[in-house]
N, C-alpha and C positions, 0 to 999 in steps of 0.2 A: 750577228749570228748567235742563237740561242744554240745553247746544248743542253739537253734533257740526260742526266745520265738514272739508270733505272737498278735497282738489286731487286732481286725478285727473292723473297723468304714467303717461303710456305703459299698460303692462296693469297699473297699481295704484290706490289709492287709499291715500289718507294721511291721518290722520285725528288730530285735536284735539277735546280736550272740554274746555268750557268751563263756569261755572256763575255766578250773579252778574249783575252790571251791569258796564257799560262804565265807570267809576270804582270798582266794587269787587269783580272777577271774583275766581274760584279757577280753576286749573287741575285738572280729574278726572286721578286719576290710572289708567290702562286699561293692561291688558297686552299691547294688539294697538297698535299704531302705524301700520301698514299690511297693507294684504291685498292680495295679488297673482292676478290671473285668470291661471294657468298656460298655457293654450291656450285661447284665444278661437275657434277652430273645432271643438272639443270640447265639447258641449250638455252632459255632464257635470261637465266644469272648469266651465262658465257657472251651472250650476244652485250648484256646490261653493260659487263664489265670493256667488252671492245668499243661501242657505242662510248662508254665514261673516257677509256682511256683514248680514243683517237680525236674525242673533244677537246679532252685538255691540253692535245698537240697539237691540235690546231686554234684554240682562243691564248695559246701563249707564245703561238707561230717557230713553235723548234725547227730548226734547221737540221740535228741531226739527233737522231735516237743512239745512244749508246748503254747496252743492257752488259751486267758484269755475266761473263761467261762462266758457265756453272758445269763441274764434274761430270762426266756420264756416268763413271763406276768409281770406287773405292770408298772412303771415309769420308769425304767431303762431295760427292753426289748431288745431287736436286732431286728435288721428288715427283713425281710424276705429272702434278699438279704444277709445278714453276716450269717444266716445258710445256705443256697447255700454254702457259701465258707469256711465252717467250715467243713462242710460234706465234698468237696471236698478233703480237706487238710487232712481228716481223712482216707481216700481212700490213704494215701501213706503209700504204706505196704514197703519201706527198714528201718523203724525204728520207736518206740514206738512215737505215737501221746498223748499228754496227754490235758485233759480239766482241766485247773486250775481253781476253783472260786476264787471271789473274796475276801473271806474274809480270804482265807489262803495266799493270796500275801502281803493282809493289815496286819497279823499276823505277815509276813516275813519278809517286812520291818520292824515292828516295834521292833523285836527282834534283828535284825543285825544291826550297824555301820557300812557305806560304804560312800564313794562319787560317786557318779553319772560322770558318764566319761562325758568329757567337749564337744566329739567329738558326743554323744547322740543329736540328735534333741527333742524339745519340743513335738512334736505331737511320737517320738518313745520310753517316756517315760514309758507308762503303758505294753508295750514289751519286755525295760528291765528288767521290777520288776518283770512281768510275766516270765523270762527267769532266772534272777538272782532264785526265788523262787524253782526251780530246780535244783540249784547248789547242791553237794553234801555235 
């Protein structure tokens, strides 16, 4: 079972695959890292970017979408544009899309001992934790 865990910052998504359990994952290794919606008032760039993103869930056969769930209001909010692309990604009906918040990923770290694969970029970290968080 693949799991794709997703952070959504500004017009991207950031993406981790995962495979395994929470005591014995692997890291997938993918060629896309993130995908960017170029213009969000461009129906074409929106279509580009759902076309891009429901490709790479399906040539890397994710089993389940796990997007880190983002503020409605206060200091820590999303912008208008990362629900555009949350909705989007929730629109892929060949396998369960899930909304993590955040404080059951900070739970999930803080219960588990793991190392961070080395081959993770800094900006695809809150992807992994969000992806790792659905291990079984």
């Amino acid at each position: 079972m693949t799991i794709c865990g997703v952070e959504l910052s500004a017009s991207e998504a950031r993406l981790v695959l995962l495979e395994g359990k929470k005591d014995d994952f692997s890291l997938v290794h993918a060629k896309l890292r993130k995908i960017k919606l170029k213009d969000e008032a461009d129906q074409n760039e929106v279509k580009v970017f759902r076309d891009s993103i429901f490709a790479f869930f399906k040539e890397n056969q994710v089993s389940i979408v796990a997007i880190k769930k983002r503020g409605k209001k206060g200091a820590f909010s999303g912008g208008s544009v990362g629900f555009k692309l949350e909705g989007i990604i929730q629109l892929y009906d060949q396998c369960p899309v899930f909304l993590v918040s955040p404080q059951t990923i900070s739970a999930t770290m803080k219960r588990y001992e793991f190392t961070i694969p080395k081959e993770i970029m800094k900006y695809q970290q809150v992807a992994f934790e969000t992806a790792f968080t659905k291990l079984s």
